[in-house]
DOLO-659208 format. One record per residue: chain; x, y, z of N, C-alpha, C, O in turn; residue in one letter. Coordinates in nm, 3 decimals, decimal comma. Layout:
DOLO-659208
A | X | Y | Z | X | Y | Z | X | Y | Z | X | Y | Z | a
...
end
This chain:
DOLO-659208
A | 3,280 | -9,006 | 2,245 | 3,171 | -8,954 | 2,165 | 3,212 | -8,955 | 2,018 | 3,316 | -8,905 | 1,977 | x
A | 3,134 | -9,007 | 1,954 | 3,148 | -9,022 | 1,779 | 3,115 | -8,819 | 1,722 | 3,029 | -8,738 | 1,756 | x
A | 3,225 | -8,813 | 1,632 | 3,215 | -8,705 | 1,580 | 3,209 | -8,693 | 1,427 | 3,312 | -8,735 | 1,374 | x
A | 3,115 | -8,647 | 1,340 | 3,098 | -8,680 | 1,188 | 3,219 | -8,535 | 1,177 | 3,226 | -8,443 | 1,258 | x
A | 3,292 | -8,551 | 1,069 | 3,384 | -8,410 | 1,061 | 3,370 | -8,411 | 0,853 | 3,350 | -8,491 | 0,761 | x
A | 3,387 | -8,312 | 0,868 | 3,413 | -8,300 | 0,683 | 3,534 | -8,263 | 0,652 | 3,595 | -8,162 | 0,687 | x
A | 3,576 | -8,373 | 0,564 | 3,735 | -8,331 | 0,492 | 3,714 | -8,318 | 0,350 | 3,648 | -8,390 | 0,275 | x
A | 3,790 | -8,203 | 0,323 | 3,799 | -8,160 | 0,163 | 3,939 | -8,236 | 0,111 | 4,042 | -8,202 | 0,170 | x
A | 3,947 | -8,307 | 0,036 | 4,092 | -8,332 | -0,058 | 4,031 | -8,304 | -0,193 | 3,916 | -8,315 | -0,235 | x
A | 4,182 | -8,250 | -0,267 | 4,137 | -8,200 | -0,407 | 3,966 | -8,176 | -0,446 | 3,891 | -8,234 | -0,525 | x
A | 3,943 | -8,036 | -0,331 | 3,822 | -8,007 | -0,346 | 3,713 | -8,099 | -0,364 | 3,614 | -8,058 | -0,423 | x
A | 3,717 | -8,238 | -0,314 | 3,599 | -8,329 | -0,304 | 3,585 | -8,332 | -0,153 | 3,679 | -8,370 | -0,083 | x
A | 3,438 | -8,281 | -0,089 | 3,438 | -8,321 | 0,042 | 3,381 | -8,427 | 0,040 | 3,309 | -8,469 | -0,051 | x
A | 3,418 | -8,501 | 0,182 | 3,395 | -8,656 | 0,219 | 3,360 | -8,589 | 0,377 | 3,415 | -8,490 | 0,426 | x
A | 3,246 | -8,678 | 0,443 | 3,218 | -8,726 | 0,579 | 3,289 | -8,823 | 0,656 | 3,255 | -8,933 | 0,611 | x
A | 3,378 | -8,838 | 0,759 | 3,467 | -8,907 | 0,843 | 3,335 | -8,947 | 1,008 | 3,317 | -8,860 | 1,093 | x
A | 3,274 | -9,068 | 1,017 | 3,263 | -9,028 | 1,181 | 3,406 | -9,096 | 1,227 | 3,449 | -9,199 | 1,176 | x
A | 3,484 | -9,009 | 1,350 | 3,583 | -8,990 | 1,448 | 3,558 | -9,002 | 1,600 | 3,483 | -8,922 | 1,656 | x
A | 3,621 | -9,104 | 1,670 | 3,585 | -9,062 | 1,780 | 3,660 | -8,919 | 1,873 | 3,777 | -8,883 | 1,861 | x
A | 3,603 | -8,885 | 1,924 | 3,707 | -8,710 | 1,969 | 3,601 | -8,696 | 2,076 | 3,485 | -8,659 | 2,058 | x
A | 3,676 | -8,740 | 2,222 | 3,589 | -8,715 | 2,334 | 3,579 | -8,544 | 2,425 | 3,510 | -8,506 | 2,520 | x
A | 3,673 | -8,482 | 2,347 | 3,765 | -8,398 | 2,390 | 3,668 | -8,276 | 2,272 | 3,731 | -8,178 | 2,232 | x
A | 3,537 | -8,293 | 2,232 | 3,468 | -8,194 | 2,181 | 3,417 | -8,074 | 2,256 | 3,345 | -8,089 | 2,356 | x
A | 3,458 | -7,940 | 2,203 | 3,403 | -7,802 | 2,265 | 3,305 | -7,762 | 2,221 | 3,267 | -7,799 | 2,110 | x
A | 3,209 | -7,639 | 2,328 | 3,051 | -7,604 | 2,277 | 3,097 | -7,604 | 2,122 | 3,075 | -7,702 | 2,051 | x
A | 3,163 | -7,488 | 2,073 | 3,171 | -7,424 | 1,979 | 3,167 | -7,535 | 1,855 | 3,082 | -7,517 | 1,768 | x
A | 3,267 | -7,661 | 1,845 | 3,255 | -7,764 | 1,780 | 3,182 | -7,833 | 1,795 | 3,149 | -7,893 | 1,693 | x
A | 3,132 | -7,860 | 1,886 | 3,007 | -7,954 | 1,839 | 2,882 | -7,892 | 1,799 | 2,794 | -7,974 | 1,774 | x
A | 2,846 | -7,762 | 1,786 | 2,751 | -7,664 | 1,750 | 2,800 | -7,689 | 1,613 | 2,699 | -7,701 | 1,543 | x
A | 2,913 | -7,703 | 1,534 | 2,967 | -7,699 | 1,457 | 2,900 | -7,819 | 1,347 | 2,840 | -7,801 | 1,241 | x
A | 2,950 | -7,997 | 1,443 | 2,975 | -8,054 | 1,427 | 2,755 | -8,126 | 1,392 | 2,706 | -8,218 | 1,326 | x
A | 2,691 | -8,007 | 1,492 | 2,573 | -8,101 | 1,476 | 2,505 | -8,000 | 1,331 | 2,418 | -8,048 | 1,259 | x
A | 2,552 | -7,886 | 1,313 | 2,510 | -7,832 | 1,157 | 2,597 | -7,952 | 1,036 | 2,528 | -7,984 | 0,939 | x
A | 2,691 | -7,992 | 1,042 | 2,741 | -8,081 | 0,936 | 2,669 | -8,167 | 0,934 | 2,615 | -8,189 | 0,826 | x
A | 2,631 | -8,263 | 1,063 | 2,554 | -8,372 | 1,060 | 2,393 | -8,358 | 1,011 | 2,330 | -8,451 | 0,963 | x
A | 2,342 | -8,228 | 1,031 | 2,249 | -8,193 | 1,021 | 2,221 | -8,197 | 0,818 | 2,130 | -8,248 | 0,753 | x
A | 2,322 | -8,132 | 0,781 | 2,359 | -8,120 | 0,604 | 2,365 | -8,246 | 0,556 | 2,289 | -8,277 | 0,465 | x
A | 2,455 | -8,340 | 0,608 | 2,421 | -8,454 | 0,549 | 2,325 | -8,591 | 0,569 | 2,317 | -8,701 | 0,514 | x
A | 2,248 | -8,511 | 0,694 | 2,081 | -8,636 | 0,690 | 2,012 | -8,579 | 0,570 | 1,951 | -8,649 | 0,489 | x
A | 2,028 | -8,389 | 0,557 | 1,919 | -8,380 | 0,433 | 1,962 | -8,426 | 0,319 | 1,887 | -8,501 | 0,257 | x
A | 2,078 | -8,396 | 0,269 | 2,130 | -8,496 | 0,146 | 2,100 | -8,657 | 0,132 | 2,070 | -8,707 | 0,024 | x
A | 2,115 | -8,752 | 0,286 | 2,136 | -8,878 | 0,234 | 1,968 | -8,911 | 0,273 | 1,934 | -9,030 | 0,279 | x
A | 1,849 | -8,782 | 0,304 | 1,735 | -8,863 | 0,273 | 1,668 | -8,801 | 0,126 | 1,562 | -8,834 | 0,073 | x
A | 1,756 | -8,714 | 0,087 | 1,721 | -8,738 | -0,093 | 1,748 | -8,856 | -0,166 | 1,678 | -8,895 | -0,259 | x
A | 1,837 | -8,908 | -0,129 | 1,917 | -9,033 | -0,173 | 1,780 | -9,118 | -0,153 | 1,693 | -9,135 | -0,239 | x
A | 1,780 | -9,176 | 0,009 | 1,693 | -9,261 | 0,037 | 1,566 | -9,273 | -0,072 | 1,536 | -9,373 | -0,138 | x
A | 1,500 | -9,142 | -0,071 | 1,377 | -9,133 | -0,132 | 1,405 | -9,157 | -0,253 | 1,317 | -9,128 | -0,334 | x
A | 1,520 | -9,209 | -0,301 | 1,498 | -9,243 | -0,476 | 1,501 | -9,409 | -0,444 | 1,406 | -9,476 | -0,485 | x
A | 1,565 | -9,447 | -0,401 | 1,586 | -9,635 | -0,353 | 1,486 | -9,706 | -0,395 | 1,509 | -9,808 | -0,460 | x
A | 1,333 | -9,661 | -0,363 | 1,211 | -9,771 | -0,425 | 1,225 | -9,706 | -0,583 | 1,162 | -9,789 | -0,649 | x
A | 1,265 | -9,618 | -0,663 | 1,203 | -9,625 | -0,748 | 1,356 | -9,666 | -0,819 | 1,373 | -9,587 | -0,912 | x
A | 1,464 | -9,753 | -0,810 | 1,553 | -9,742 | -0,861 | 1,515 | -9,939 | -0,867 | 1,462 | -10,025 | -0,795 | x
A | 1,600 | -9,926 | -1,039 | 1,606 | -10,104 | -1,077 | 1,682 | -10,140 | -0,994 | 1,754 | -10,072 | -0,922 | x
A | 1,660 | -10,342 | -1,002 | 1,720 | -10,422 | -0,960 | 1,864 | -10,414 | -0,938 | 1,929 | -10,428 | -0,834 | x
A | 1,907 | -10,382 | -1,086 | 2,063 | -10,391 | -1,158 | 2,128 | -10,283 | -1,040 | 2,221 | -10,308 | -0,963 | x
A | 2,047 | -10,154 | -1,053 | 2,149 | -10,048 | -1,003 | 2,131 | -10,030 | -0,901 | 2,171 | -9,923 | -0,855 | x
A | 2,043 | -10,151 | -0,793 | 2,028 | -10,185 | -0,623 | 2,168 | -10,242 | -0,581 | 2,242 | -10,226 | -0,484 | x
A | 2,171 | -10,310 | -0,691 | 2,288 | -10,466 | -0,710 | 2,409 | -10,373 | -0,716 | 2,506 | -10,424 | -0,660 | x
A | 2,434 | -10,243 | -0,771 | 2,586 | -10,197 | -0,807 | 2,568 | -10,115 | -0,652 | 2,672 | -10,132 | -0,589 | x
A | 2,499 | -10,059 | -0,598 | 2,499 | -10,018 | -0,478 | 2,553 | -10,056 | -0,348 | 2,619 | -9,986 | -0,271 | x
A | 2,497 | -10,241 | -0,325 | 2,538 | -10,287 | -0,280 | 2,682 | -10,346 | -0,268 | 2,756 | -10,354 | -0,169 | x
A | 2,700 | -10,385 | -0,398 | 2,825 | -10,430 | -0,444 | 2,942 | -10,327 | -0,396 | 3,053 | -10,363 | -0,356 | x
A | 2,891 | -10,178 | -0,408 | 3,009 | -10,069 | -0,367 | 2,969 | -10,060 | -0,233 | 3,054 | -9,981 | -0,190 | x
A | 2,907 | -10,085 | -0,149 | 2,907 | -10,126 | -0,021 | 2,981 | -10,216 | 0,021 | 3,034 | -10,164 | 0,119 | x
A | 3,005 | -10,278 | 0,015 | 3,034 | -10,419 | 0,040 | 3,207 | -10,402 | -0,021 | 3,303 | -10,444 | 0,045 | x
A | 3,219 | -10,348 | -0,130 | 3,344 | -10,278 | -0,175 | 3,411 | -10,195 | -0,082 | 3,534 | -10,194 | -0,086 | x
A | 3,341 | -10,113 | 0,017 | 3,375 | -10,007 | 0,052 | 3,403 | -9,845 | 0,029 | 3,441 | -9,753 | 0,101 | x
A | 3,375 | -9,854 | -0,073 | 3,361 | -9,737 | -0,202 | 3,309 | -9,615 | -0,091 | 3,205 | -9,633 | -0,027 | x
A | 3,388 | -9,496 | -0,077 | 3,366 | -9,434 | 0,017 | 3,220 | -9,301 | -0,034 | 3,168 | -9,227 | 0,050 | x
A | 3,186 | -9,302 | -0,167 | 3,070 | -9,212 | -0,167 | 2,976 | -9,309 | -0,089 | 2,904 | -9,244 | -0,013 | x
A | 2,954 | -9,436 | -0,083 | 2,856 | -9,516 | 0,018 | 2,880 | -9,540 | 0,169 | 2,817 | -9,617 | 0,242 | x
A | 2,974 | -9,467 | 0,198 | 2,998 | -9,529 | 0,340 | 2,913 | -9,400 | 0,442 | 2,974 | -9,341 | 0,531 | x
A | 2,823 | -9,382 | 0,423 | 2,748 | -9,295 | 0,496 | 2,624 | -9,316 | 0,513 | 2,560 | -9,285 | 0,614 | x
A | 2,571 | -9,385 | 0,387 | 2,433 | -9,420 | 0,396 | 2,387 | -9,520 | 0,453 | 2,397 | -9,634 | 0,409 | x
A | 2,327 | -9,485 | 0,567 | 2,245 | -9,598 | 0,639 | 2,178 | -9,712 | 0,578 | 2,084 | -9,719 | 0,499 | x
A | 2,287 | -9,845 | 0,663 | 2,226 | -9,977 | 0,559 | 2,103 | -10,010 | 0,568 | 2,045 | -10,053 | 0,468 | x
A | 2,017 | -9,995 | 0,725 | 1,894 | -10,013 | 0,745 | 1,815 | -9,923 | 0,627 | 1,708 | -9,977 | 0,598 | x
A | 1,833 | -9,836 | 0,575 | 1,710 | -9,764 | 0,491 | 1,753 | -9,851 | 0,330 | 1,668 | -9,841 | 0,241 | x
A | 1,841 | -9,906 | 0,309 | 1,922 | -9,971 | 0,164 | 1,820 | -10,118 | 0,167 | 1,757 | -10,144 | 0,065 | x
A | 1,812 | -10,179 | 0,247 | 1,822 | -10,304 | 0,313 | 1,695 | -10,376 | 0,211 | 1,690 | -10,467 | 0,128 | x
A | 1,590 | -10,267 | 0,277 | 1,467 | -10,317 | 0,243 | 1,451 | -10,375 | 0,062 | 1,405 | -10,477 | 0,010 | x
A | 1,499 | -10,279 | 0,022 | 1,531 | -10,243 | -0,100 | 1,595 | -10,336 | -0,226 | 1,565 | -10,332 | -0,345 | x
A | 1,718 | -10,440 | -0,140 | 1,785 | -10,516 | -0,228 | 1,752 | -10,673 | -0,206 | 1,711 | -10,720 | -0,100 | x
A | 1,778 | -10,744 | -0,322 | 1,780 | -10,896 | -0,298 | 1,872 | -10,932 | -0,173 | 1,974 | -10,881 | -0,125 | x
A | 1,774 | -11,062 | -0,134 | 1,799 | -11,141 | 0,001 | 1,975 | -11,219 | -0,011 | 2,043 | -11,268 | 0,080 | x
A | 2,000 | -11,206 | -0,135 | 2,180 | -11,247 | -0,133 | 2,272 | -11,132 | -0,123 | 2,388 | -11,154 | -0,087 | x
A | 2,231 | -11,001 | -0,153 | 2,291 | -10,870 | -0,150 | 2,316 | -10,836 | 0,043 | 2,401 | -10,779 | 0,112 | x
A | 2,181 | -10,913 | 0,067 | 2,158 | -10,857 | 0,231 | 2,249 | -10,918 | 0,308 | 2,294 | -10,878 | 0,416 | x
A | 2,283 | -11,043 | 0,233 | 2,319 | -11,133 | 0,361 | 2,472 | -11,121 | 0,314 | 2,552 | -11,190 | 0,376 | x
A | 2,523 | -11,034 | 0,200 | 2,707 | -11,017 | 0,201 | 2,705 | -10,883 | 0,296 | 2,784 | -10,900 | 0,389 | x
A | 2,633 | -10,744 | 0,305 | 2,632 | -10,682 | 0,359 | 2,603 | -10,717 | 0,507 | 2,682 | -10,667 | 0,587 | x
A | 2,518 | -10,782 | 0,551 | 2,560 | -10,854 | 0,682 | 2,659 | -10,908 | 0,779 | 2,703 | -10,901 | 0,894 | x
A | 2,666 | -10,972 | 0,656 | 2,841 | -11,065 | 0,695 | 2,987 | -10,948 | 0,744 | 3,067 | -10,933 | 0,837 | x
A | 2,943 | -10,872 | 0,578 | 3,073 | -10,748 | 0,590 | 3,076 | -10,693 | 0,694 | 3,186 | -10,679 | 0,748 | x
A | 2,924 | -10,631 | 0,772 | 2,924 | -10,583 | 0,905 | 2,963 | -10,663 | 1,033 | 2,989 | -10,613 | 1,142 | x
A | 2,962 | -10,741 | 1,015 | 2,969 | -10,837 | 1,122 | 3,119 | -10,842 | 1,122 | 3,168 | -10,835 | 1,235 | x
A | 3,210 | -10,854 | 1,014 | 3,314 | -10,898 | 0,996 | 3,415 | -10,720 | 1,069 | 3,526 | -10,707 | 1,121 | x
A | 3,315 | -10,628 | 1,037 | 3,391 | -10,508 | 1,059 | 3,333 | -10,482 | 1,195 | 3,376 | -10,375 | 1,240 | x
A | 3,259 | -10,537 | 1,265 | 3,204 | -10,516 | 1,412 | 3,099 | -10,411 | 1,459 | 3,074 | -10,358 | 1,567 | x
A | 3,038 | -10,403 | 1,309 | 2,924 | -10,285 | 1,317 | 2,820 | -10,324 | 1,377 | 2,806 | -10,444 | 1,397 | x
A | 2,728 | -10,237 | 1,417 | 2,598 | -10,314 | 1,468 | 2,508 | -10,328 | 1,378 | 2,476 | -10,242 | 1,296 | x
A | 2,449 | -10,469 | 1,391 | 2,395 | -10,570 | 1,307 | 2,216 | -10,571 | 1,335 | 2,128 | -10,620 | 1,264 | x
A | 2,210 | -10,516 | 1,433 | 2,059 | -10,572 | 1,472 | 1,965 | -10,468 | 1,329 | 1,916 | -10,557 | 1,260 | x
A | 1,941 | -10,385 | 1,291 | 1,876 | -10,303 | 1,209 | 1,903 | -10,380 | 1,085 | 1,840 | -10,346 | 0,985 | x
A | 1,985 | -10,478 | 1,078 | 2,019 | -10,595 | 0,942 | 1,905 | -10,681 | 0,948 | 1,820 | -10,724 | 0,870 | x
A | 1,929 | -10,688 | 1,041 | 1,893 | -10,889 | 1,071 | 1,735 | -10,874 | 1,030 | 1,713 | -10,975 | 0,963 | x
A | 1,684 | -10,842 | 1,033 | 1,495 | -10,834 | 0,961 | 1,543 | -10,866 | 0,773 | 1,468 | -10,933 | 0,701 | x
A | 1,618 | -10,832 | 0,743 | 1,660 | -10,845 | 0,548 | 1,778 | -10,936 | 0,544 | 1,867 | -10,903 | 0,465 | x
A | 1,800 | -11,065 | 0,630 | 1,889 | -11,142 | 0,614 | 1,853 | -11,317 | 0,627 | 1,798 | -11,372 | 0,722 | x
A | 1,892 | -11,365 | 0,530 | 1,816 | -11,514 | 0,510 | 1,854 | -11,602 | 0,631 | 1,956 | -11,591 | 0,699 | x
A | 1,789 | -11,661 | 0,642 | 1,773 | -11,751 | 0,784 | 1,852 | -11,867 | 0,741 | 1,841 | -11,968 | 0,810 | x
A | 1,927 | -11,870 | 0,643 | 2,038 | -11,998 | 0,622 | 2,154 | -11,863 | 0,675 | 2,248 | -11,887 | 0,751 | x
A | 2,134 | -11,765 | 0,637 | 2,288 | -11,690 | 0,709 | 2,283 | -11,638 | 0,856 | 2,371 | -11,580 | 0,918 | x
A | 2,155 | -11,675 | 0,899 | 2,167 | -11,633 | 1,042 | 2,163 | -11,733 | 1,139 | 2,187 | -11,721 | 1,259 | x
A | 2,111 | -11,888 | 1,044 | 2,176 | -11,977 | 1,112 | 2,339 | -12,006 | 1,114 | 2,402 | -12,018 | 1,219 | x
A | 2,402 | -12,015 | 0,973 | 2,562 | -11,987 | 0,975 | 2,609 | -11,905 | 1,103 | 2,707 | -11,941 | 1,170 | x
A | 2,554 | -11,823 | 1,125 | 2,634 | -11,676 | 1,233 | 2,634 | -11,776 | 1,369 | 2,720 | -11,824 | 1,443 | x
A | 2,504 | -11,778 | 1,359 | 2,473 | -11,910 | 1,565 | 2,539 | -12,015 | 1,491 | 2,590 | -11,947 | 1,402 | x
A | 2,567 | -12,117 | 1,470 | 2,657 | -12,171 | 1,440 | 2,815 | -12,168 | 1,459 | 2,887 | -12,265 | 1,484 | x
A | 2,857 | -12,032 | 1,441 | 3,008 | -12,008 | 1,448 | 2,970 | -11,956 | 1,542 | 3,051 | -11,988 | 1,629 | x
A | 2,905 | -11,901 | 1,580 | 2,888 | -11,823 | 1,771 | 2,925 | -11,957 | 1,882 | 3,013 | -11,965 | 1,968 | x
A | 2,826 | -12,046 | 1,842 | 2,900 | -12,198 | 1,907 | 2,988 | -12,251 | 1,904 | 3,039 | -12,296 | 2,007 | x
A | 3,052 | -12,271 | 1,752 | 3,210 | -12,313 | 1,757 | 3,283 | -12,202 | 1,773 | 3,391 | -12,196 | 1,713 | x
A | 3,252 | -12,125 | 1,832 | 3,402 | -11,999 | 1,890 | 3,391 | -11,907 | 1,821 | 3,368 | -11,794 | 1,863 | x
A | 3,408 | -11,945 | 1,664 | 3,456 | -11,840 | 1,607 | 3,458 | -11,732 | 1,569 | 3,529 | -11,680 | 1,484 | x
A | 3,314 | -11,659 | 1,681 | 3,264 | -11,532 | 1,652 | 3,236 | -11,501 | 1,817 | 3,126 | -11,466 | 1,860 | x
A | 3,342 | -11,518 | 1,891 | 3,329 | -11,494 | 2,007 | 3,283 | -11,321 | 2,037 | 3,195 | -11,280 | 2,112 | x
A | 3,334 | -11,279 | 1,988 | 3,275 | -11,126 | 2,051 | 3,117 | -11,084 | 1,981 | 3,073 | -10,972 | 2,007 | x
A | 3,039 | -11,173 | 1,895 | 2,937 | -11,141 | 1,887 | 2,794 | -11,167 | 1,975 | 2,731 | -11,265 | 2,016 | x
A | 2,782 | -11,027 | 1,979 | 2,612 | -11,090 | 2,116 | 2,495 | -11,110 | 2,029 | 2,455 | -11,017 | 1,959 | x
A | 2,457 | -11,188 | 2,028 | 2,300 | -11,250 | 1,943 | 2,176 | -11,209 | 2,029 | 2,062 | -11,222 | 1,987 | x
A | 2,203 | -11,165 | 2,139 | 2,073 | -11,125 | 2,220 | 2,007 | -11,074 | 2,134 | 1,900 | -11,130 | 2,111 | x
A | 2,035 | -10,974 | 2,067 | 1,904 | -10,840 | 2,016 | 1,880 | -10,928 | 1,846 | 1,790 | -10,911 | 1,764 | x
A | 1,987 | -11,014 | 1,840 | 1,915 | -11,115 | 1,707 | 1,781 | -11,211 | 1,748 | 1,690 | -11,254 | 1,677 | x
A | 1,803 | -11,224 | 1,867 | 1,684 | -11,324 | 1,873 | 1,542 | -11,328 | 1,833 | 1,481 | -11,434 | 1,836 | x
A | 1,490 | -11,222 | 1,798 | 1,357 | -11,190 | 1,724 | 1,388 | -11,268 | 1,570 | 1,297 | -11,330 | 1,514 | x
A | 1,469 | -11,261 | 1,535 | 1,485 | -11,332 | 1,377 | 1,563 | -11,432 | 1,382 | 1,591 | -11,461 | 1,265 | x
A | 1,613 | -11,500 | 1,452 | 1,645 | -11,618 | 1,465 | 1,547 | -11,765 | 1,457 | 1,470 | -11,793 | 1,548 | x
A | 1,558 | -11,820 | 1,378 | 1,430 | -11,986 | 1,391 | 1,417 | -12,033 | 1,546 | 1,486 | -12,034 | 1,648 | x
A | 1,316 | -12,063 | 1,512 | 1,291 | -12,139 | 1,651 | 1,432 | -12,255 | 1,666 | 1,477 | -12,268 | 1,780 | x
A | 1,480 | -12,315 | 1,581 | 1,540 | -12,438 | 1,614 | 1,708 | -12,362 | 1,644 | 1,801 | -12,438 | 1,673 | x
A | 1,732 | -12,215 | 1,632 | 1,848 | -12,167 | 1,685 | 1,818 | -12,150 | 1,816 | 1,891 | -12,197 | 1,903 | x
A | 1,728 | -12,094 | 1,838 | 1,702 | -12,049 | 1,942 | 1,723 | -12,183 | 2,071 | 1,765 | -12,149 | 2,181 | x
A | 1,701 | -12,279 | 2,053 | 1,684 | -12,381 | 2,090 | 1,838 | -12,462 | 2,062 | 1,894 | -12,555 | 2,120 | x
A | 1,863 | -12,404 | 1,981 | 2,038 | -12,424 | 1,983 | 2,146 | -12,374 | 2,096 | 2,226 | -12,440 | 2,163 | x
A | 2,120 | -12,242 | 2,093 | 2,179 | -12,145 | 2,161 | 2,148 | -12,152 | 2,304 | 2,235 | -12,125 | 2,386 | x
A | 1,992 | -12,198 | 2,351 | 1,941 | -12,229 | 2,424 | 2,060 | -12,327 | 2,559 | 2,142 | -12,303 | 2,648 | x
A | 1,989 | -12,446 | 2,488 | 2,055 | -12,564 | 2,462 | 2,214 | -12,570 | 2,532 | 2,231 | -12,632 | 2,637 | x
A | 2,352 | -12,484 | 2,447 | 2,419 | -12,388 | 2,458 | 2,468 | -12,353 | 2,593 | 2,551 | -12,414 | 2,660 | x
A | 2,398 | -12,237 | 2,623 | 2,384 | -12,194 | 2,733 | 2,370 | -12,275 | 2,830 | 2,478 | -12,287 | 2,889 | x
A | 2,263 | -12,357 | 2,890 | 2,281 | -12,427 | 2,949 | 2,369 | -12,570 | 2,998 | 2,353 | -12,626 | 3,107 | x
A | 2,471 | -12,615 | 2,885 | 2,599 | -12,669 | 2,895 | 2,658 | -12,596 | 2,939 | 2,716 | -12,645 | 3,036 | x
A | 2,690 | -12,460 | 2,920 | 2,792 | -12,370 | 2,941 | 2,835 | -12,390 | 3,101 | 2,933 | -12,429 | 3,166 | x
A | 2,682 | -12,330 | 3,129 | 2,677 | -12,266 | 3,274 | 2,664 | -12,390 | 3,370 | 2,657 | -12,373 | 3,492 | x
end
């Protein structure tokens, strides 16, 4: 079970999710008021995103993609909509590359990078990725790739 926990260093708190299967009533009563504090904070955030420029979509992403830990909390699906189609598709990649789940991406990611992905799904090199739940945004002519694919396989 994923656990969000709050750590203070030099009085700055930060959000950690942890896995800790080994959670008691008392902590996770605990654990769902923290989580609870920081959906209301990160949908103040959210609700500024449409009215924020290009430029400072672009430094957002960029510290995403950086890893910059005041961003590592905010849900990329609510960011997504929000930034240029080259911003989407490094944040894609990054997830993919860190083994996050991708499907809540794939609607804000250019169809030259989601052909790249089926592509390396075929030559190997992304063996542990499942494209099932991509297939709604995939071209017809991947689909028919992968297709295709499959049926050599088997």
């Amino acid at each position: 079970m994923k656990k969000l926990v709050k750590v203070t260093i030099d009085g700055e708190e930060y959000f950690k999710e942890i896995d800790d299967p080994t959670l008691e009533k008392d902590s996770q009563e605990t654990w769902n008021i923290k989580t609870d504090e920081l959906k209301k904070e990160l949908s103040k955030i959210i609700t500024m995103l449409p009215f924020m420029e290009d430029e400072q979509l672009h430094q957002i992403s960029e510290a995403i993609i950086k890893g910059e830990k005041d961003y590592e909390n905010i849900p990329l699906e609510y960011v997504m909509p929000f930034l240029e189609e080259e911003d989407c598709d490094k944040i894609f990649l990054k997830s993919i590359q860190e083994k996050k789940n991708i499907t809540t991406l794939a609607p804000f990611v250019s169809e030259k990078v989601l052909h790249n992905v089926v592509e390396k799904v075929l030559n190997g090199e992304l063996e542990d990725l499942k494209l099932d739940t991509l297939y709604p945004f995939l071209s017809s002519q991947d689909i028919k790739l992968l297709f295709d694919y499959l049926l050599k396989k088997n």
